[in-house]
N, C-alpha and C positions, 0 to 999 in steps of 0.2 A: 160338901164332902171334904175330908180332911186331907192333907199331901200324902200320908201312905196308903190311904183307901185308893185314891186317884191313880197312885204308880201301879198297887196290884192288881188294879183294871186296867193299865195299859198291859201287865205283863199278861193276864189274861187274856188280850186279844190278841198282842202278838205270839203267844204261845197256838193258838189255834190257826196262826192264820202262816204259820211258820214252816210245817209241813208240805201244802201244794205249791208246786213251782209252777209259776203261769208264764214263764220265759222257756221253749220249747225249742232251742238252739242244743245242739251235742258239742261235748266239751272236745271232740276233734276237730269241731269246725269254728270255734271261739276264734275269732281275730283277738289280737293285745288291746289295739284300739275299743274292744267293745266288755274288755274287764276293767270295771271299775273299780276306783282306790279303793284301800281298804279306808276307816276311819275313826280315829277315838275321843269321846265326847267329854270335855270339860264342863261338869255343872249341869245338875237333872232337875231343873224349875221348870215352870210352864213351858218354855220355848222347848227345853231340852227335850220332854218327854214327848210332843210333837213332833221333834225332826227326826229322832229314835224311830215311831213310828214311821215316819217318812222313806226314812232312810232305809228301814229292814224293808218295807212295801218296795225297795225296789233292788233289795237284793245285793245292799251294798253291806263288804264284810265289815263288822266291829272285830275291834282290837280290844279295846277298855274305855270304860266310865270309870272319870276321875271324880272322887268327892270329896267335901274335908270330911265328913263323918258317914261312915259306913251304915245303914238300916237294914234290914230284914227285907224290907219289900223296893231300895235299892235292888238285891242278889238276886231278887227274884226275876227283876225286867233285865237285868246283866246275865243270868244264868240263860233264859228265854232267847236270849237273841246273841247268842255266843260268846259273848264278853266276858273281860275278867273287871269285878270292880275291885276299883284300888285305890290308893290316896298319891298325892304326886309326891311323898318320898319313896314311893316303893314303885308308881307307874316305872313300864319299861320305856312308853312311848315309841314304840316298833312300828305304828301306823303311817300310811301316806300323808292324813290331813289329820292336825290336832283341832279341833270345834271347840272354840271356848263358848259356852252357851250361858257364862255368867251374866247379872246386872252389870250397867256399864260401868260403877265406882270401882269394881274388882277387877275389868279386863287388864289396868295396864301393870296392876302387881299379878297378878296369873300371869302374864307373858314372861315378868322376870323369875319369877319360880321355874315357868317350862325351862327361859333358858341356864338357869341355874343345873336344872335337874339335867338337861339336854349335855351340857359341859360336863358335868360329871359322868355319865352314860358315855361320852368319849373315852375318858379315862377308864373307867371301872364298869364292862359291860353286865348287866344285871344277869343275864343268861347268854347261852351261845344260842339260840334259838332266836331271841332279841337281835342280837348281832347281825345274825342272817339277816334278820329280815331291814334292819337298817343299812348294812352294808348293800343288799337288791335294791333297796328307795333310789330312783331315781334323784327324786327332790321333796324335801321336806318340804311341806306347806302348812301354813297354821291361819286359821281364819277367825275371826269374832262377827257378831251377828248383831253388833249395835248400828242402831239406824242414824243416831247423830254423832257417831265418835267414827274417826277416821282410819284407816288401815294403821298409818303410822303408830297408834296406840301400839303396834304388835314390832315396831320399829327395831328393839333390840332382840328379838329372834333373827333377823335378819346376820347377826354377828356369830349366832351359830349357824348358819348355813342355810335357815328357812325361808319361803317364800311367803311372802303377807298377800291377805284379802282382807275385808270384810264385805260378809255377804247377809243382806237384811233382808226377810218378810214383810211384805210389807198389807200385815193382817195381824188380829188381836189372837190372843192367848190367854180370856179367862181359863184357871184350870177344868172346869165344868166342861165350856167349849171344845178343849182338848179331849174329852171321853166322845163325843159327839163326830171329831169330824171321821171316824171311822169303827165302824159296825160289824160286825160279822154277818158276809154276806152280800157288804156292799162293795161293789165293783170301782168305787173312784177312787183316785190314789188320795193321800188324809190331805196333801198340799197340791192338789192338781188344781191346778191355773191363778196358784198364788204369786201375783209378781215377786220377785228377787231382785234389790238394787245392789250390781257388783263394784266395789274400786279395789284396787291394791297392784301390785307386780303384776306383770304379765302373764305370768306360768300358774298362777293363784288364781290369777281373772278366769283364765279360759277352765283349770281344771273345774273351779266353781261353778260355772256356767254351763260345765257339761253336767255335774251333778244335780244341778236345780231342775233342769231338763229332765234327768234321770227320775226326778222326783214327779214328772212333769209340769212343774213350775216354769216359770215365765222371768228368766233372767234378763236383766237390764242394763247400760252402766251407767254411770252416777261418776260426775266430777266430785272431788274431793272438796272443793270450794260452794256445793250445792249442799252440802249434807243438812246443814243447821237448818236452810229452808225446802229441802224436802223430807225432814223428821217433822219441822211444821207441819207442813199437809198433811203427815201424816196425824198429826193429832188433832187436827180438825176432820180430821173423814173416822175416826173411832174415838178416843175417849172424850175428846171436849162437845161431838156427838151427843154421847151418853150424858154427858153437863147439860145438854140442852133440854133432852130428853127430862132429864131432870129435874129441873126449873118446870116444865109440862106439868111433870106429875104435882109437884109444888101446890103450883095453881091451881091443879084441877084439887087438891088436896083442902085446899084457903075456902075452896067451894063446898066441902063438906062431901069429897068422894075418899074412899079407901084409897090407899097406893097402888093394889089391884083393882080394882075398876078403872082407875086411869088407866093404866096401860094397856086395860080389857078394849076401852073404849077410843082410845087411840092409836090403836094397832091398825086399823083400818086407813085411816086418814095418813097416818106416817109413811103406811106399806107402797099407799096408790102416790104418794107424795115421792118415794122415792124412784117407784117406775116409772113417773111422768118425768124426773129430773133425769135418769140416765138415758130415756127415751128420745126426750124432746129437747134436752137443755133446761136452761135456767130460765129465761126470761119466758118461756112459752107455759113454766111450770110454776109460775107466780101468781098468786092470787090474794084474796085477801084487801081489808082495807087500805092499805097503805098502797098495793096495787091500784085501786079503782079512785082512791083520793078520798076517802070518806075520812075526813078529818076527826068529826064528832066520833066518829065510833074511836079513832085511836084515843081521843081524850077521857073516855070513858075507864079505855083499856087503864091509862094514868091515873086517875082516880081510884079505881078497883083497886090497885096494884100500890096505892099508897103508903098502904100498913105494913108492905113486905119488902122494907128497899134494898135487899139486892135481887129480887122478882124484876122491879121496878128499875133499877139499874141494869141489870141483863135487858129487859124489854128493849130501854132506851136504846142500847148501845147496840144492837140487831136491827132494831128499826131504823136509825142511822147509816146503818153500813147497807141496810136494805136500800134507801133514799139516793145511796151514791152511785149502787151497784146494779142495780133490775130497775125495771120500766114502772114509773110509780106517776101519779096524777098530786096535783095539788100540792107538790113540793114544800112551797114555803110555808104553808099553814101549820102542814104536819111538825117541818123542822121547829117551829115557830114554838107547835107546844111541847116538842122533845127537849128544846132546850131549855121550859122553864121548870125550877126545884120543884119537888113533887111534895106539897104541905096541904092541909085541910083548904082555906082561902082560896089557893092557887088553882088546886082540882076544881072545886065548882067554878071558879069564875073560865079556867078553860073550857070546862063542858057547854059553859051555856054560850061561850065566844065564838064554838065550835059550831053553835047550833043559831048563830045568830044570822 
């Protein structure tokens, strides 16, 4: 599906789903405490068009979508959920929280443009309506939503008056998946029970953490000196994932199946693989030869896997980390034929060393 088919199905569903209000409080008995900021989204890519639904799902006010280039079915998802789209020379930036929902190469020049645009909006108010509503702001807050760049990215808003976070999902955003996780009809919020790693200022930390909540997500903190290795993780629990997955279907490919019947036929084994891991742990959910020590079959797997060396090098380098990591039989043999180069000679004489 292409990027503006994708936007005019989000606008679509939040157009219908914009009408009933499923929060049943009266506006004379609204505490301050339980209005939420208002908020204006920088950058409408996978993430953004996510948290947009996220966000309207719970009722929090848009101000404006920033873009560099204005589309048709942009106005449509900005017209739907009350927004004005603009470009950041013409944003008024009148919201509580500016969301930069750009790639991470863009975060730290978007912050010097906000606070370019920010500085001049002191000087020269774009409207009196703007005005108001900056002059009521308690505190300007500005977040970014990269998972390994640090709040500080957003460091020199800090000089016009802003509060920093960043606040990361920590879940994927193919855009496909984005039409998916919310239906008409269906009752869970699009991010409910997605963790949130929060860092930045204090007054950023908490407003975020009430927002993420808001969304019914699952807010966290995160030291700033963790970030690099808990973006790792994260790319081992989703896309290096899908790498592995990958190399599966490969295989199963080298075997003479379609790329659909592999994953027809491995959807089973990976499904029950991942409920016994989150169930049971690791070691109770290990199986396999390298588990039980059958040395021979792993040589084989070497052999087979000859022709395709980086098959053959992924192999290697899994079954290794397996060797150090989970409860495995036969150690030295295994390690014995992982270390040796995988060439015609080398293969048969491990198979038959294996079996000897």
């Amino acid at each position: 599906m292409r990027a503006h088919e994708t936007i005019e199905h989000m606008a679509a569903l939040a157009s219908k789903r914009r009408s009933p209000v499923h929060r049943t409080s009266n506006a004379s008995s609204i505490r301050s405490e339980d209005v939420l900021p208002s908020v204006t989204l920088i950058g409408i890519g996978n993430w953004g068009l996510a948290l947009a639904l996220a966000l309207q799902d719970a009722r929090v006010p848009f101000r404006e979508f920033i873009v560099r280039k204005k589309r048709s079915s942009d106005q449509k998802l900005a017209s739907v959920m009350g927004a004005q789209l603009t470009t950041m020379a013409k944003a008024t930036l009148d919201a509580d929280i500016l969301w930069i929902c750009t790639p991470d190469g863009a975060i730290s020049s978007v912050a010097s443009e906000l606070a370019d645009r920010l500085d001049k909006l002191r000087q020269r108010p774009s409207s009196l309506r703007a005005t108001k509503r900056i002059n009521q702001r308690t505190k300007l807050m500005v977040f970014h939503s990269s998972g390994a760049l640090a709040s500080t990215e957003l460091a020199v808003l800090r000089t016009v008056g802003a509060s920093i976070a960043s606040v990361h999902p920590l879940m994927t955003f193919p855009r496909r998946t984005v039409l998916a996780q919310k239906q008409p009809g269906c009752n869970t919020a699009p991010l409910a029970h997605v963790p949130f790693a929060v860092e930045g200022d204090p007054n950023a930390g908490q407003t975020a953490r009430r927002l993420v909540r808001a969304m019914q997500g699952e807010p966290f903190s995160l030291r700033v000196e963790d970030k690099p290795l808990y973006h790792a993780f994260g790319a081992f629990t989703s896309p290096l994932l899908i790498a592995l997955l990958t190399a599966a279907t490969q295989t199963a490919m080298a075997a003479g199946y379609t790329p659909q019947e592999a994953r027809r036929r491995m959807r089973p084994i990976v499904e029950r693989t991942m409920t016994n891991f989150f169930a049971d742990g690791p070691d109770k959910s290990f199986s396999g030869p390298i588990a039980r020590g059958d040395a021979a079959t792993v040589a084989r797997h070497l052999e087979a896997l000859r022709a395709y060396p980086r098959l053959a090098a992924a192999y290697t380098e899994l079954s290794l980390f397996a060797l150090g990591s989970l409860p495995a039989s036969n150690k030295a043999k295994i390690r014995q034929f992982l270390a040796r180069p995988i060439n015609n000679s080398a293969s048969r004489a491990m198979v038959r060393a294996s079996t000897a």
